[in-house]
OpenMM code with the backbone's topology and positions (N, CA, C; nanometers):
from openmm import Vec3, app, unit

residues = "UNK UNK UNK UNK UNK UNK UNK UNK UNK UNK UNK UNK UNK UNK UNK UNK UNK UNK UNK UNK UNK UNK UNK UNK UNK UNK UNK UNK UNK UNK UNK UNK UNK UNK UNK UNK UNK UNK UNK UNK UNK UNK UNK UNK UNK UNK UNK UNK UNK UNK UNK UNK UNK UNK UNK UNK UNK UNK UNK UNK UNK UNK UNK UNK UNK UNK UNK UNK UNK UNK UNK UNK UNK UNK UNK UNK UNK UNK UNK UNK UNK UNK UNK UNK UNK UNK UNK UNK UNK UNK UNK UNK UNK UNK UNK UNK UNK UNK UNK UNK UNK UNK UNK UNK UNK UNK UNK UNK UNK UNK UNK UNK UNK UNK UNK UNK UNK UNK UNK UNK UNK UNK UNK UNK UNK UNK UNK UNK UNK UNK UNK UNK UNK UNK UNK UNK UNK UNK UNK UNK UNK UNK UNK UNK".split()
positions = [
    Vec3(15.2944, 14.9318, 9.2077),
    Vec3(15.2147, 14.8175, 9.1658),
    Vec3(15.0698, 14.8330, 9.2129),
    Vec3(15.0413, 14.9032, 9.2959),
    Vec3(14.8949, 14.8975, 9.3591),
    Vec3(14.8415, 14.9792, 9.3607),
    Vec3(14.9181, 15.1231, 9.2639),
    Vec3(14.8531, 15.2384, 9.2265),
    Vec3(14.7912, 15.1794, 9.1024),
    Vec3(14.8864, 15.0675, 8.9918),
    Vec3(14.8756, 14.9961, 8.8966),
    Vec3(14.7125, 14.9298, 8.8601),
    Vec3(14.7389, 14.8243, 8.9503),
    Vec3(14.6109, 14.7638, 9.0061),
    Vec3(14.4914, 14.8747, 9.0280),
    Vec3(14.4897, 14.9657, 9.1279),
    Vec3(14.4240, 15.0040, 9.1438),
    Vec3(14.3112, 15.1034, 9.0458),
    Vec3(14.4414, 15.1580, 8.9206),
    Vec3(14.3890, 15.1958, 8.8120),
    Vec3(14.3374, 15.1008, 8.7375),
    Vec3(14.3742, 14.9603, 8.7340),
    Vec3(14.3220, 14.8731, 8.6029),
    Vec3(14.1593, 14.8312, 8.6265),
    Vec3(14.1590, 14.8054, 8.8173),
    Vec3(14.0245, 14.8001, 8.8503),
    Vec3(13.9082, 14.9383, 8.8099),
    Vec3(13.9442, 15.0302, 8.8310),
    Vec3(13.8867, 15.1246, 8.7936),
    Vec3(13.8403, 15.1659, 8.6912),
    Vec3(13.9738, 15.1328, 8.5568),
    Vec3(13.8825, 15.1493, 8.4153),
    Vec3(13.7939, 14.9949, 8.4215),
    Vec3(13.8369, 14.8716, 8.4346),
    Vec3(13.7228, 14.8057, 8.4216),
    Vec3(13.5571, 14.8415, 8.4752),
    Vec3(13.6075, 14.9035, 8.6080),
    Vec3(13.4512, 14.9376, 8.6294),
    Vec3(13.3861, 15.0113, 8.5402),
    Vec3(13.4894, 15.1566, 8.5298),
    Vec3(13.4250, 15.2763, 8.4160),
    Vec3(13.3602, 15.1370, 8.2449),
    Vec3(13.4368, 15.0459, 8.2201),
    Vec3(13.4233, 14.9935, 8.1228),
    Vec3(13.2924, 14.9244, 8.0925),
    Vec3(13.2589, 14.8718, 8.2112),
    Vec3(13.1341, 14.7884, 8.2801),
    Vec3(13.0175, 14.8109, 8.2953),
    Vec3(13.0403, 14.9841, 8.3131),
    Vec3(12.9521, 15.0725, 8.3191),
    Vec3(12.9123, 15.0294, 8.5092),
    Vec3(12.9720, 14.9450, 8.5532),
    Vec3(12.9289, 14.8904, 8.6861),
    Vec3(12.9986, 15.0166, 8.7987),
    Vec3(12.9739, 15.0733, 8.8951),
    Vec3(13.0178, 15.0994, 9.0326),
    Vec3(12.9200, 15.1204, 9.1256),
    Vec3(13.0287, 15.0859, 9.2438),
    Vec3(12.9266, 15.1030, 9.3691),
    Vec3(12.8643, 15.2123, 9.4040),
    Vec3(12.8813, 15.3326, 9.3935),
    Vec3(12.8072, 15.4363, 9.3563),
    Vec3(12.6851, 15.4302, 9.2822),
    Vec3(12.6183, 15.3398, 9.2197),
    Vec3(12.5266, 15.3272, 9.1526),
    Vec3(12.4199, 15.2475, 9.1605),
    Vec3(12.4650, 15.1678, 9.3127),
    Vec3(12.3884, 15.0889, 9.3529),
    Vec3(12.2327, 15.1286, 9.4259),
    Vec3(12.2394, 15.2417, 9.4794),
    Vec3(12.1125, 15.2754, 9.5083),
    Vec3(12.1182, 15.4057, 9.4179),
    Vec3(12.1045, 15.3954, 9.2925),
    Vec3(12.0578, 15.5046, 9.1600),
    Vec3(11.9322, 15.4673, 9.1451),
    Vec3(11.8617, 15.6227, 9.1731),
    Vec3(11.7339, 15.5730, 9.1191),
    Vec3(11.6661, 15.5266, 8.9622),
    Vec3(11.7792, 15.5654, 8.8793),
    Vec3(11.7315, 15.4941, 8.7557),
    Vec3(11.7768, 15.3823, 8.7077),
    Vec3(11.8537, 15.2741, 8.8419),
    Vec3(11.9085, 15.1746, 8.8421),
    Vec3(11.6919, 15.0484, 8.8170),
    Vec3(11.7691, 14.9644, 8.7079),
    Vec3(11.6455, 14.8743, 8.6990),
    Vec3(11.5856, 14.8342, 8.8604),
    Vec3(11.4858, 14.7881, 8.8079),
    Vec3(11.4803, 14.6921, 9.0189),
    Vec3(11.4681, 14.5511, 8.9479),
    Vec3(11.6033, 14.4982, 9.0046),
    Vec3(11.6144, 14.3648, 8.9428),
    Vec3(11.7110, 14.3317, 9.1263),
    Vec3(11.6152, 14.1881, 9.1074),
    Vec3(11.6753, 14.1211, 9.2297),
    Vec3(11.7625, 14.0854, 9.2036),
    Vec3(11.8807, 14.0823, 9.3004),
    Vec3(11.9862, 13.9612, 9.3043),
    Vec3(11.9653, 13.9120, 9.4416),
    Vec3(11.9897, 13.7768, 9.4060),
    Vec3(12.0148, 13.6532, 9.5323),
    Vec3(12.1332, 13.6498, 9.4998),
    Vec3(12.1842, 13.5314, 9.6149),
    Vec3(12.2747, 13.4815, 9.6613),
    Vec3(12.2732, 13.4315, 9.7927),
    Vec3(12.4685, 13.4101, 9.7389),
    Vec3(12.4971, 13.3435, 9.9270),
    Vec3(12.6565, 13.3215, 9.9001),
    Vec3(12.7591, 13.3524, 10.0367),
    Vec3(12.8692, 13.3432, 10.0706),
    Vec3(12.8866, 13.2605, 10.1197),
    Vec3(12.9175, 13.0553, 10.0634),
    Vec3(12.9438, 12.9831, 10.1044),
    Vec3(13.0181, 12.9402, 10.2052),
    Vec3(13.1554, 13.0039, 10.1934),
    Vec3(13.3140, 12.9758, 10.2083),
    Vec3(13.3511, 13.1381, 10.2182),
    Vec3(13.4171, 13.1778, 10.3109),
    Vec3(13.4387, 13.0948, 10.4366),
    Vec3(13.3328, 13.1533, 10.5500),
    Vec3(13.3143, 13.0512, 10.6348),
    Vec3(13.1966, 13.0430, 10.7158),
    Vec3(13.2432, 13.1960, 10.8274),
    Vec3(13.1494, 13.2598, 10.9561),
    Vec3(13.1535, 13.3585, 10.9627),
    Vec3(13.2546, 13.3482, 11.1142),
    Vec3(13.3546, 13.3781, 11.1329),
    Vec3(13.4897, 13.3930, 11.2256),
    Vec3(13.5752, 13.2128, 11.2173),
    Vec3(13.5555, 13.1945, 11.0852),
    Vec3(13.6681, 13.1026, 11.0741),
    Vec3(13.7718, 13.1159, 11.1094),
    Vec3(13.9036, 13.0657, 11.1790),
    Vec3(14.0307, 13.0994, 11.1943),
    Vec3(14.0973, 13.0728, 11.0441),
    Vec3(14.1983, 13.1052, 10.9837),
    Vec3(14.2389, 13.0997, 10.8827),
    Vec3(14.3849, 13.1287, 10.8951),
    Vec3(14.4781, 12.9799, 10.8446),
    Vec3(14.5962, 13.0116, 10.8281),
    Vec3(14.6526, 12.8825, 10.7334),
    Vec3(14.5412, 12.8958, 10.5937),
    Vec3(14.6485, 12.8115, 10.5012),
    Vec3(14.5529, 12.8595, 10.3785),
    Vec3(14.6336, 12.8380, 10.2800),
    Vec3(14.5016, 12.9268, 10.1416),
    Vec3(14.3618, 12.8409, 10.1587),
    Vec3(14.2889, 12.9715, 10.1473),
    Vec3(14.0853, 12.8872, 10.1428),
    Vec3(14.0552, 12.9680, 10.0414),
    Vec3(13.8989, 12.9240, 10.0262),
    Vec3(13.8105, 12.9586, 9.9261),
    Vec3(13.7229, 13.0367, 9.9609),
    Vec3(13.7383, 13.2108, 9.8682),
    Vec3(13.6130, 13.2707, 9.9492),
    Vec3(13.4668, 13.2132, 9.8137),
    Vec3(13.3739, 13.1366, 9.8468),
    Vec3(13.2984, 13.1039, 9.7210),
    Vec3(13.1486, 13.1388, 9.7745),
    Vec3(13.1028, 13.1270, 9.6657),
    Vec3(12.8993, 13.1330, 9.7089),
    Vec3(12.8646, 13.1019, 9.5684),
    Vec3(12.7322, 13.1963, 9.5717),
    Vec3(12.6529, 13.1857, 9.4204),
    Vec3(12.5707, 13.3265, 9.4034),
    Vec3(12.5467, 13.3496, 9.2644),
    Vec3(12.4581, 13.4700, 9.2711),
    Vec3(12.3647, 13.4737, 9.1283),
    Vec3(12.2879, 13.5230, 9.1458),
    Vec3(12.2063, 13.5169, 9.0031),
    Vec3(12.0975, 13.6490, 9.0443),
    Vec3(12.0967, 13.7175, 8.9072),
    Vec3(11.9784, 13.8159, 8.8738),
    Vec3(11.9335, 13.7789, 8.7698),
    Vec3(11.7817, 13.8387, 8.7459),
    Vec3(11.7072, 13.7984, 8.6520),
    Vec3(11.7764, 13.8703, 8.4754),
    Vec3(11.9179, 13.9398, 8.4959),
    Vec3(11.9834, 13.9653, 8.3398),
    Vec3(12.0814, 13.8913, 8.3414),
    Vec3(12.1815, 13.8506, 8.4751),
    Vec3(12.3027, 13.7719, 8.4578),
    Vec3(12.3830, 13.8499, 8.5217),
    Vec3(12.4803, 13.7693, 8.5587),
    Vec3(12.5678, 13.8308, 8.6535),
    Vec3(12.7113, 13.9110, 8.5752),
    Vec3(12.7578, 14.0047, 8.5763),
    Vec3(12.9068, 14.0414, 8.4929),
    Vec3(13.0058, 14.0675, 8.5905),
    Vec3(13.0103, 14.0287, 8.6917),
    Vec3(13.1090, 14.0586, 8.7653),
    Vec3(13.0671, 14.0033, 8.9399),
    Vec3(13.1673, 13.9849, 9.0053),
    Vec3(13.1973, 13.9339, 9.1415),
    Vec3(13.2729, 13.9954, 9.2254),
    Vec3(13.2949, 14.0925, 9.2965),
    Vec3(13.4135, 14.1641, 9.3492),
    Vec3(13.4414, 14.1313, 9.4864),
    Vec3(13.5759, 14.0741, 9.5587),
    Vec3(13.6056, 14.0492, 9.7022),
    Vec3(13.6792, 14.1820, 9.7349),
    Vec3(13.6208, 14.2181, 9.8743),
    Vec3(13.6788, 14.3200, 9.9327),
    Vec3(13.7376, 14.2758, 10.0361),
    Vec3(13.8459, 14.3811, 10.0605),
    Vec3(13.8558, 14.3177, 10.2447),
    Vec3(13.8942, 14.4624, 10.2870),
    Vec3(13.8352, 14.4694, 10.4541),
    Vec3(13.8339, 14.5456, 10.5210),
    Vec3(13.8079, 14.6927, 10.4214),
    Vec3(13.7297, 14.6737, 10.3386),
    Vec3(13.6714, 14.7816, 10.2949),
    Vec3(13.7675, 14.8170, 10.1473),
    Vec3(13.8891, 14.7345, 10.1308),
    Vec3(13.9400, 14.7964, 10.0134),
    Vec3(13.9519, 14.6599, 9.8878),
    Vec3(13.9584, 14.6962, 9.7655),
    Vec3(13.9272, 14.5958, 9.6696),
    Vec3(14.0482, 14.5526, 9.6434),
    Vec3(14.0185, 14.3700, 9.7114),
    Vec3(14.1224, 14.2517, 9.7157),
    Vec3(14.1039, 14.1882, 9.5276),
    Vec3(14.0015, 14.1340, 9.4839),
    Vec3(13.9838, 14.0761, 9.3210),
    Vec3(13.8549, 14.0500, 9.2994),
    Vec3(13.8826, 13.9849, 9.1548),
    Vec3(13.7378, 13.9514, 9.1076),
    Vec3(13.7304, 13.8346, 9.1153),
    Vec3(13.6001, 13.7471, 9.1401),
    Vec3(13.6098, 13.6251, 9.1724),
    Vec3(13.6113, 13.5689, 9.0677),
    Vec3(13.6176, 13.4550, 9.0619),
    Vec3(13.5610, 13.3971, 8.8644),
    Vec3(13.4672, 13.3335, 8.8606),
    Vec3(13.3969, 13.3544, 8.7721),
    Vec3(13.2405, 13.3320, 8.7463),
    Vec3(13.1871, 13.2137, 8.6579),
    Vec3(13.0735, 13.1939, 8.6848),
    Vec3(13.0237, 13.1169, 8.6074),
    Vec3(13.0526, 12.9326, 8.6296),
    Vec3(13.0394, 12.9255, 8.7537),
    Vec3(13.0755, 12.7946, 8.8054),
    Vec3(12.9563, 12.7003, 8.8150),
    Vec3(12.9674, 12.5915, 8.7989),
    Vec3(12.8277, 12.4670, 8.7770),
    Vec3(12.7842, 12.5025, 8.9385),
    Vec3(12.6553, 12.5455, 8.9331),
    Vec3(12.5796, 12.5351, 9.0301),
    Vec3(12.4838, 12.4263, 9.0457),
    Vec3(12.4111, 12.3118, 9.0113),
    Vec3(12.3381, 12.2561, 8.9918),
    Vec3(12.1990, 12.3045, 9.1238),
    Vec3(12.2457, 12.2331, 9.2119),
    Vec3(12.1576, 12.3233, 9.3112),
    Vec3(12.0881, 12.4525, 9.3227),
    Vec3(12.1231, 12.5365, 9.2579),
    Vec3(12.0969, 12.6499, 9.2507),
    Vec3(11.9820, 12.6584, 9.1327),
    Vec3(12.0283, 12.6049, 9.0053),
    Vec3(11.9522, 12.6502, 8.9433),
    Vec3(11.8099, 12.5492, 8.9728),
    Vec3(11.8177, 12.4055, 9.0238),
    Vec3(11.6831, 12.3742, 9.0649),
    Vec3(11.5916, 12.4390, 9.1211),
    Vec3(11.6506, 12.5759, 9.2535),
    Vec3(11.5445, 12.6709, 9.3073),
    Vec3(11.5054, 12.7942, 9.2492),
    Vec3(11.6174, 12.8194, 9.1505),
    Vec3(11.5421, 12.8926, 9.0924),
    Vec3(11.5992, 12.8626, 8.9302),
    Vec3(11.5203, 12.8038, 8.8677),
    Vec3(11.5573, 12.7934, 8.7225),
    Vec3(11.4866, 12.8673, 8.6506),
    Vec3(11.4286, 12.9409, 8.6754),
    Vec3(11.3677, 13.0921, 8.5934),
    Vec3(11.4824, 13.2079, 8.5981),
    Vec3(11.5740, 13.2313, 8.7004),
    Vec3(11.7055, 13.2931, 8.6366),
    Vec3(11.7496, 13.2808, 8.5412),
    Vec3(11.8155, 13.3789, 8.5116),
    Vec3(11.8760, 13.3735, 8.3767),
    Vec3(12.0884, 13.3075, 8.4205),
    Vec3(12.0902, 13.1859, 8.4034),
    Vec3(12.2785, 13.1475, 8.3973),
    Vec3(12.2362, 13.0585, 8.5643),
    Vec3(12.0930, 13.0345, 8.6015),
    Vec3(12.1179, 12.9638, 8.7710),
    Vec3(12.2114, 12.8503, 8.7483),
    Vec3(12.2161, 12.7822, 8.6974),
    Vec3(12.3336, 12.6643, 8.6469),
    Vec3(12.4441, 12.6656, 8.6477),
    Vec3(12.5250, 12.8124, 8.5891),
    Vec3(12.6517, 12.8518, 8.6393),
    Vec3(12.6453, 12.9524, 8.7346),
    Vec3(12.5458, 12.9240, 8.8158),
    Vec3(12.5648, 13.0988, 8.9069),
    Vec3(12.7221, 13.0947, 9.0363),
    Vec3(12.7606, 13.0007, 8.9953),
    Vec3(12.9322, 12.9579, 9.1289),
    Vec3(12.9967, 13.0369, 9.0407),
    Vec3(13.0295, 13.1229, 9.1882),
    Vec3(13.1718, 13.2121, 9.1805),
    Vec3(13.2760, 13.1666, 9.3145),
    Vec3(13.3695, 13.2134, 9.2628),
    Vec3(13.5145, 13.1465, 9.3903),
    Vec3(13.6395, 13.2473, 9.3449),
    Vec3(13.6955, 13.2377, 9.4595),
    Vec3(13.8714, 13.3162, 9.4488),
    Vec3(13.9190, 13.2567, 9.5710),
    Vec3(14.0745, 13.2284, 9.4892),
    Vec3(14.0925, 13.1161, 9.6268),
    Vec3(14.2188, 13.2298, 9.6809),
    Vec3(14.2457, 13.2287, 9.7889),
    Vec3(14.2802, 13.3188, 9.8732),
    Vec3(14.4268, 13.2528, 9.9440),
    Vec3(14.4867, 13.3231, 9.9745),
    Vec3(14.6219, 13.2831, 10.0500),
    Vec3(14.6558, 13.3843, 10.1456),
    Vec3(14.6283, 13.3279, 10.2929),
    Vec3(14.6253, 13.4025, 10.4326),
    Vec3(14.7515, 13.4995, 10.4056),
    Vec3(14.8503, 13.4589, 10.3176),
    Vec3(14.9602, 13.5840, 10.3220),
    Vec3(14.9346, 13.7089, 10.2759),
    Vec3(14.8101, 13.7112, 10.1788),
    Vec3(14.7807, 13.9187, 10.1421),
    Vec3(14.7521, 13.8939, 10.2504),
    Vec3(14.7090, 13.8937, 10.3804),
    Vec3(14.6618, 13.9466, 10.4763),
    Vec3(14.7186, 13.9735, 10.6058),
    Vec3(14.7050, 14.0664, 10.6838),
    Vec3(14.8141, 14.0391, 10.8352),
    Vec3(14.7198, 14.0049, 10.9599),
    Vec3(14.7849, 13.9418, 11.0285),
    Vec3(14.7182, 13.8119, 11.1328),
    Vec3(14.6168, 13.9568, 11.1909),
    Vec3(14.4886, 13.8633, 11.2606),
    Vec3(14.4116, 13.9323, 11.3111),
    Vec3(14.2457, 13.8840, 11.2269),
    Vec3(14.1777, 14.0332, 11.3003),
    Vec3(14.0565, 13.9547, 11.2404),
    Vec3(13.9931, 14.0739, 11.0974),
    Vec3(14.0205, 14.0293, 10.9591),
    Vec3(13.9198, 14.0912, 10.8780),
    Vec3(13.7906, 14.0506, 10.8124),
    Vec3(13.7284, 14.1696, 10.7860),
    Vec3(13.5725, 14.1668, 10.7102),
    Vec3(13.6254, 14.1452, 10.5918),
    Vec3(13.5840, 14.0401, 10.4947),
    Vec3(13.5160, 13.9934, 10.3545),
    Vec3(13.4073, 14.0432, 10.2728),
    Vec3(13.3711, 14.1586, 10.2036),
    Vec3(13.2907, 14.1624, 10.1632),
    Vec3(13.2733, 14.1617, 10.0291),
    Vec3(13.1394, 14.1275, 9.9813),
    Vec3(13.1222, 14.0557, 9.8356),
    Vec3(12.9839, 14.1860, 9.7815),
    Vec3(13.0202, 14.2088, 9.6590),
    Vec3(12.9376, 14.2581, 9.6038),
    Vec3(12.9530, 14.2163, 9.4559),
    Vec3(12.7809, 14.2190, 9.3940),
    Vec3(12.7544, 14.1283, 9.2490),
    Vec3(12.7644, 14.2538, 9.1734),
    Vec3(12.7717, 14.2438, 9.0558),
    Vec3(12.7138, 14.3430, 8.9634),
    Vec3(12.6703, 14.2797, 8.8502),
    Vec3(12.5401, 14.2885, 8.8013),
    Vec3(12.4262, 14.2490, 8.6902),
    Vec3(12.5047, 14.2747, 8.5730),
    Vec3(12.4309, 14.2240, 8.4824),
    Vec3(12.4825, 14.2783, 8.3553),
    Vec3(12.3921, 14.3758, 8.2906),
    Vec3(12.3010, 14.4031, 8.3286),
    Vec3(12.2675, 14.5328, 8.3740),
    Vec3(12.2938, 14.6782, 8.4460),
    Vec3(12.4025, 14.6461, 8.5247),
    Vec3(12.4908, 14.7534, 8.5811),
    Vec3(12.4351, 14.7703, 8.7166),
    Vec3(12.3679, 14.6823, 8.7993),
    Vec3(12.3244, 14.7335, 8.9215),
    Vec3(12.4359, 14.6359, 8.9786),
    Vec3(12.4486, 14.7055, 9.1256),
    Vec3(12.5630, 14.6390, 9.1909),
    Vec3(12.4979, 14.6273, 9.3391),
    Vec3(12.4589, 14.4922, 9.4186),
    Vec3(12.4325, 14.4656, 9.5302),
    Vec3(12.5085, 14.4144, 9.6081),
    Vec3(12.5315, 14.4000, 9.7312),
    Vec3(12.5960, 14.3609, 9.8274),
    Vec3(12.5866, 14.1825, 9.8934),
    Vec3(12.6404, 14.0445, 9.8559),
    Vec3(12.5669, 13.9697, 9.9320),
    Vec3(12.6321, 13.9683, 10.0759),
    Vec3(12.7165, 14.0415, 10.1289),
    Vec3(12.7330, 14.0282, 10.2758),
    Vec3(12.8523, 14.0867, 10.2706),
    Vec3(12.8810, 14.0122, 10.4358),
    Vec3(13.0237, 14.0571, 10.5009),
    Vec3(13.0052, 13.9210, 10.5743),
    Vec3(13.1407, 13.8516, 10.5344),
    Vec3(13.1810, 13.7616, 10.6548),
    Vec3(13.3234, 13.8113, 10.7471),
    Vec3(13.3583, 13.7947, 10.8639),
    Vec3(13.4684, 13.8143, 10.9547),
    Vec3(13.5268, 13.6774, 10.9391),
    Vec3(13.6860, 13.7168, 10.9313),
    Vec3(13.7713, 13.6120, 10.9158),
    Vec3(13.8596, 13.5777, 11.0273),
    Vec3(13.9596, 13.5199, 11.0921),
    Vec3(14.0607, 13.5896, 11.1776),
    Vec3(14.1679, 13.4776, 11.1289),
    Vec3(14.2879, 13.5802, 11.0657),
    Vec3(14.3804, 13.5311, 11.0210),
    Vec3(14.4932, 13.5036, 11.1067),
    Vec3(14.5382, 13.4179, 11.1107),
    Vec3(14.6572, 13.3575, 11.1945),
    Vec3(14.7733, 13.2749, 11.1510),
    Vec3(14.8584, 13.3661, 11.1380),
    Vec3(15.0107, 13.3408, 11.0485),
    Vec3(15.0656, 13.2854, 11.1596),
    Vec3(15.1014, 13.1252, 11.1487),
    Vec3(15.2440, 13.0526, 11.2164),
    Vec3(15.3674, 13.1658, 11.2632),
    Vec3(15.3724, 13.1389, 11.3848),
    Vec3(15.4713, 13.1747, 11.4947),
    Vec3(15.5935, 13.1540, 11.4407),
    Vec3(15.7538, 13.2438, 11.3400),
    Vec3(15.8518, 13.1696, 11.3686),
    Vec3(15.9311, 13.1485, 11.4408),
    Vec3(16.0286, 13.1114, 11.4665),
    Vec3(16.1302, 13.1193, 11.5593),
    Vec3(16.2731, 13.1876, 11.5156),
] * unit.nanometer
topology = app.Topology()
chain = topology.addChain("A")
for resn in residues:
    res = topology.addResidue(resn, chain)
    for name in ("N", "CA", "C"):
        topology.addAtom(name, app.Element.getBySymbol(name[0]), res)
């Protein structure tokens, strides 16, 4: 199943024309992306499903959202969520209005302890930036 997965992510990227490999290409456009990793805040304890969410916008649009953890690819977030806030600071983006992305998460893919979150955008342009890394520390109920 996760050789499965792991192939389906892969042709989507090839499909996308998007990978992380391509992020510092020098014939990659220079197009900013902003953002921000709302949810979840940085060494939250975590032991019931949360929301990893933020926002992101480049000046072509965003085609993709990817959550990592501890360095290997967990999903895609889903896109295109009412930002209102967002697009007031910057409403010269192109989509600031829907720039909310989210994937809601359930502490069970994960085993207790503490992991890195990391989020990277990809344009619809094909450049792919990083908006961070948050640390989590997961903590699965004791049974008896």
């Amino acid at each position: 199943m996760k050789e499965r997965l792991s192939l389906l992510c892969v042709s989507f990227v090839l499909l996308c024309g998007c990978g992380r490999q391509n992020a510092g290409h020098p014939m990659a456009p220079d197009i900013d992306v902003l953002g921000a990793i709302d949810q979840p805040r940085e060494g939250t304890q975590i032991n019931q499903p949360f929301a990893v969410s933020g926002w992101a916008v480049t000046s072509d649009g965003i085609q993709w959202v990817a959550i990592y953890v501890d360095g290997e690819f967990l999903a895609y977030a889903k896109t295109g969520l009412s930002r209102p806030d967002v697009h007031n600071l910057y409403p010269d983006k192109r989509d600031s209005g829907s720039s909310g992305w989210q994937f809601d998460a359930d502490p069970g893919l994960f085993i207790n302890g503490e992991h890195r979150l990391t989020i990277d955008v990809c344009s619809k342009g094909g450049l792919i930036r990083s908006l961070g890394t948050v640390s989590v520390d997961v903590v699965h109920p004791k049974t008896s």
